[in-house]
Short mmCIF file of the C-alpha atoms (twelve columns), coordinates in Angstrom:
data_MODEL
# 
_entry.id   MODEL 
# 
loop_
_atom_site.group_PDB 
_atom_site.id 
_atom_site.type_symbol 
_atom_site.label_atom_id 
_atom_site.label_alt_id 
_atom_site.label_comp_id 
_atom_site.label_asym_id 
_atom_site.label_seq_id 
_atom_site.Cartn_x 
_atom_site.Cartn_y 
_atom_site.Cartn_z 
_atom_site.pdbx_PDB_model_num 
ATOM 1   C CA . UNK A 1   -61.877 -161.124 -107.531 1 
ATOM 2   C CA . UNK A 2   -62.334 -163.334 -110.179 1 
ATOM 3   C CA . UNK A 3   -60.580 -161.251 -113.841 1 
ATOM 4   C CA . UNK A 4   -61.238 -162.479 -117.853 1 
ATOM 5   C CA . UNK A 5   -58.145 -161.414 -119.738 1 
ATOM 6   C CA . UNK A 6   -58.220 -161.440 -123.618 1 
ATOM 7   C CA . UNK A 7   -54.735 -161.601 -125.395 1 
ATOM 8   C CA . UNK A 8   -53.976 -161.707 -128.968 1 
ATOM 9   C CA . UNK A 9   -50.998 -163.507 -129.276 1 
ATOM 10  C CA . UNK A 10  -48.808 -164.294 -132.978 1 
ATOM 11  C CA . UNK A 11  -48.834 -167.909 -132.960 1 
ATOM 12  C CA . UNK A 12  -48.104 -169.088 -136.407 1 
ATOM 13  C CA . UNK A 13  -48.197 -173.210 -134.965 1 
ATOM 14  C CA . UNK A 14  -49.237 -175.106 -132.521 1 
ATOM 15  C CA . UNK A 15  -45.522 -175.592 -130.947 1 
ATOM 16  C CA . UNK A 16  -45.442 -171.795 -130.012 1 
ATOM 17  C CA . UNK A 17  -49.726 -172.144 -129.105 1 
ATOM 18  C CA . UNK A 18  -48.248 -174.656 -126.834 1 
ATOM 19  C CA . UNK A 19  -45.060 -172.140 -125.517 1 
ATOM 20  C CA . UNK A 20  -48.071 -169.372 -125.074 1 
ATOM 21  C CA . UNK A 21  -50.352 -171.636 -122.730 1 
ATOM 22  C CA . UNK A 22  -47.627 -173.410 -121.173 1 
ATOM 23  C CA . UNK A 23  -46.551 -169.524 -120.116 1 
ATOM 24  C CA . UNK A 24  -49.639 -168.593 -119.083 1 
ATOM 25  C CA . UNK A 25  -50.758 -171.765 -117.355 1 
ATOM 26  C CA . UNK A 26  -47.805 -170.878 -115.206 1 
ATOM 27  C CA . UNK A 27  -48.928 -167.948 -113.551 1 
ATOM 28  C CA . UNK A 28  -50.473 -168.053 -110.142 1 
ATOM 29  C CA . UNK A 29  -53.998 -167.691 -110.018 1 
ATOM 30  C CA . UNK A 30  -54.729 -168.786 -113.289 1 
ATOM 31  C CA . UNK A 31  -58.022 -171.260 -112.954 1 
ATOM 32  C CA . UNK A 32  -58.975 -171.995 -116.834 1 
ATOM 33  C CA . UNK A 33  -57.149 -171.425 -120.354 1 
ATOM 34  C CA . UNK A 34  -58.764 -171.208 -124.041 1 
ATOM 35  C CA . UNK A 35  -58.052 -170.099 -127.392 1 
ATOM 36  C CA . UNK A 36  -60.332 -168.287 -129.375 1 
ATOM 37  C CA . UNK A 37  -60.744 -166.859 -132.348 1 
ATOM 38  C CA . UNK A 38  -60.737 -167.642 -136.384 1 
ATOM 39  C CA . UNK A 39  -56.955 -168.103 -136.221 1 
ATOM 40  C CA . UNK A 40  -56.630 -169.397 -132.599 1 
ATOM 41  C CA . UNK A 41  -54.179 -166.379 -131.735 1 
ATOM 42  C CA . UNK A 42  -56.835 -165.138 -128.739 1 
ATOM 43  C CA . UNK A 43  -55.888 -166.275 -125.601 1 
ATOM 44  C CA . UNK A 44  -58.844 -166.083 -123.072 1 
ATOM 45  C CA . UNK A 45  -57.609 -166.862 -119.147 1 
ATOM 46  C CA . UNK A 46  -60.036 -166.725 -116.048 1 
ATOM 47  C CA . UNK A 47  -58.520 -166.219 -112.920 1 
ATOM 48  C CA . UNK A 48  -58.058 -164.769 -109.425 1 
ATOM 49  C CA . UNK A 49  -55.908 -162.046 -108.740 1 
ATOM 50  C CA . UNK A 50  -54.051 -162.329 -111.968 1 
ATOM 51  C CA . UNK A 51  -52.082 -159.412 -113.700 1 
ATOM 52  C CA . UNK A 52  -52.904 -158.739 -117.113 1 
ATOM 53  C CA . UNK A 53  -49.645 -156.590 -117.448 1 
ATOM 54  C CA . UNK A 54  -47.389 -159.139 -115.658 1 
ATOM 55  C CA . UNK A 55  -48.902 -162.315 -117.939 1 
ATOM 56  C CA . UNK A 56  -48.519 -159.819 -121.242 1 
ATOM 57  C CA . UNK A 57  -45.090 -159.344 -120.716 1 
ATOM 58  C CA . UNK A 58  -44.355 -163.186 -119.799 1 
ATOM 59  C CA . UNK A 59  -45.930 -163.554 -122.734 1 
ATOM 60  C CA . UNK A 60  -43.749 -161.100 -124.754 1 
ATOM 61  C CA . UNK A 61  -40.421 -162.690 -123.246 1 
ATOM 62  C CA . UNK A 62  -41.265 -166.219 -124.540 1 
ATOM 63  C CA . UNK A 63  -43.768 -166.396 -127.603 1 
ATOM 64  C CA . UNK A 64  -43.216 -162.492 -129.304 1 
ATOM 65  C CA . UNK A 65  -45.356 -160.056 -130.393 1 
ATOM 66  C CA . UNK A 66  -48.671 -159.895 -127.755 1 
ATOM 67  C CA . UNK A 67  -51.398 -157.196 -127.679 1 
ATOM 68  C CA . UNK A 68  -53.887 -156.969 -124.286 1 
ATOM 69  C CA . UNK A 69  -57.106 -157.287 -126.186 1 
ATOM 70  C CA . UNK A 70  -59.757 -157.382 -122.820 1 
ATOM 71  C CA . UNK A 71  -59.896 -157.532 -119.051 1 
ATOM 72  C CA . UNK A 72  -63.382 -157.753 -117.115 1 
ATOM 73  C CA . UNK A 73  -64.495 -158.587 -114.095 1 
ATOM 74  C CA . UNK A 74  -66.293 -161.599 -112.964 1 
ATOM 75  C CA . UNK A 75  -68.711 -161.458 -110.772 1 
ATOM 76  C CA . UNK A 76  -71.194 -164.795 -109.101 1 
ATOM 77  C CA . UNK A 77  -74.742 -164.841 -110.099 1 
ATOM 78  C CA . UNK A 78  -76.869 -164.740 -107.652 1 
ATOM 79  C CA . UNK A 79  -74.947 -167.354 -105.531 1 
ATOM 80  C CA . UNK A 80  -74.420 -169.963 -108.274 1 
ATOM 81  C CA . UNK A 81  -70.522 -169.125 -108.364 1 
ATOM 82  C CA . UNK A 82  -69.229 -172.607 -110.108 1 
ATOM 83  C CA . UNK A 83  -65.855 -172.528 -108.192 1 
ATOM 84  C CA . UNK A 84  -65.528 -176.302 -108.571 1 
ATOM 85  C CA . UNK A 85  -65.353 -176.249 -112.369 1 
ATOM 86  C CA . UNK A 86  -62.376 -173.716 -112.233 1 
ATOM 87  C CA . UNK A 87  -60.445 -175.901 -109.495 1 
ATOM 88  C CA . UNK A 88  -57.649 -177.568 -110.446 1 
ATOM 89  C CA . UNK A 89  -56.346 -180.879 -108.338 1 
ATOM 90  C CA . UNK A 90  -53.798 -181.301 -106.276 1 
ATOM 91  C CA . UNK A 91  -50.633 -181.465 -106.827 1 
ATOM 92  C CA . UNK A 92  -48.972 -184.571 -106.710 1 
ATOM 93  C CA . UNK A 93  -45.191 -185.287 -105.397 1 
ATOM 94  C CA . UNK A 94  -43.973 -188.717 -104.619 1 
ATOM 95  C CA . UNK A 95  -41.141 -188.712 -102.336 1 
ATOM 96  C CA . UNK A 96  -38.269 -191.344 -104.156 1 
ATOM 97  C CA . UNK A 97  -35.347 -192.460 -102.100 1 
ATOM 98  C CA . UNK A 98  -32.488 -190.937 -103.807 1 
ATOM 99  C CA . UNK A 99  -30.567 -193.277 -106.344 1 
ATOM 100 C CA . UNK A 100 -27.190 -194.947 -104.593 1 
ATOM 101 C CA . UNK A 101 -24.251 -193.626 -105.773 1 
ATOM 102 C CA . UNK A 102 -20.878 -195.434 -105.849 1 
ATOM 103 C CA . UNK A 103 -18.296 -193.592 -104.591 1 
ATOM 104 C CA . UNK A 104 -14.658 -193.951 -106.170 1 
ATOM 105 C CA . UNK A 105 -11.647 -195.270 -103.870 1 
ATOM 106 C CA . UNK A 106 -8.510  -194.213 -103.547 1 
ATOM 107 C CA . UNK A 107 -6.289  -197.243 -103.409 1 
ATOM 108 C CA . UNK A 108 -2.079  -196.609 -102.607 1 
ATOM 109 C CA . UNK A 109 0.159   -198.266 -104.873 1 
ATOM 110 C CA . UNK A 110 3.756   -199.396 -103.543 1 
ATOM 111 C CA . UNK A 111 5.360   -198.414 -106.643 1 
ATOM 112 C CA . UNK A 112 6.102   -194.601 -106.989 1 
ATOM 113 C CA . UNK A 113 3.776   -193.278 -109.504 1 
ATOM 114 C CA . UNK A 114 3.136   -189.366 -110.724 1 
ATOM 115 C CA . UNK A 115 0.056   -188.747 -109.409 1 
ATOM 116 C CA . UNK A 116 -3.128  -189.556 -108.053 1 
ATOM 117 C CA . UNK A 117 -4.954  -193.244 -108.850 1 
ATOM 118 C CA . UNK A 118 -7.955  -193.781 -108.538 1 
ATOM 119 C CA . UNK A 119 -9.609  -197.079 -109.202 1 
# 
């Protein structure tokens, strides 16, 4: 079931606005991400299955003082659920051969020396 959390988060600039929906962008389930509000300091997230106690306290952890403002449910309109809007891509991985790496040899030396050399 699709949830609408409001958070009101202290975000004095945009580095920690970015720390607080980098954090919550993080979360599994989470399909969309806004701020609202005069200041910006309301985070609005739409999502399925999402905690609103687990992303408050993520929240807590890395950007401070956060306050759970909302939660609703979301439910389709008569059939005219917009699923695609909330959908984000696939995820992308390209597969890179890993880098060579030299490996250092160990070379004996005919004259005693104290010990190990490596070249």
């Amino acid at each position: 079931m699709k949830k609408k959390v409001v958070l009101r988060v202290e975000m004095c600039c945009n580095r920690c606005r970015t720390k607080s929906l980098e954090t919550v962008a993080s979360i599994n389930g989470v399909l969309s991400i806004a701020l609202e509000g005069a200041e910006r300091n309301m985070v609005v997230v739409v999502g399925e299955d999402i905690d609103p106690v687990t992303m408050t306290k993520k929240l807590r952890k890395k950007a401070g003082h956060t306050e759970l403002v909302k939660v609703e449910a979301i439910s389709p309109r008569d059939g005219m659920d917009n699923d695609d809007q909330y959908r984000r891509p696939a995820a992308v991985w390209n597969a890179y051969p890993p880098s060579y790496i030299a490996s250092c040899q160990v070379c004996e030396v005919d004259h005693p020396t104290v010990g190990c050399s490596i070249m």
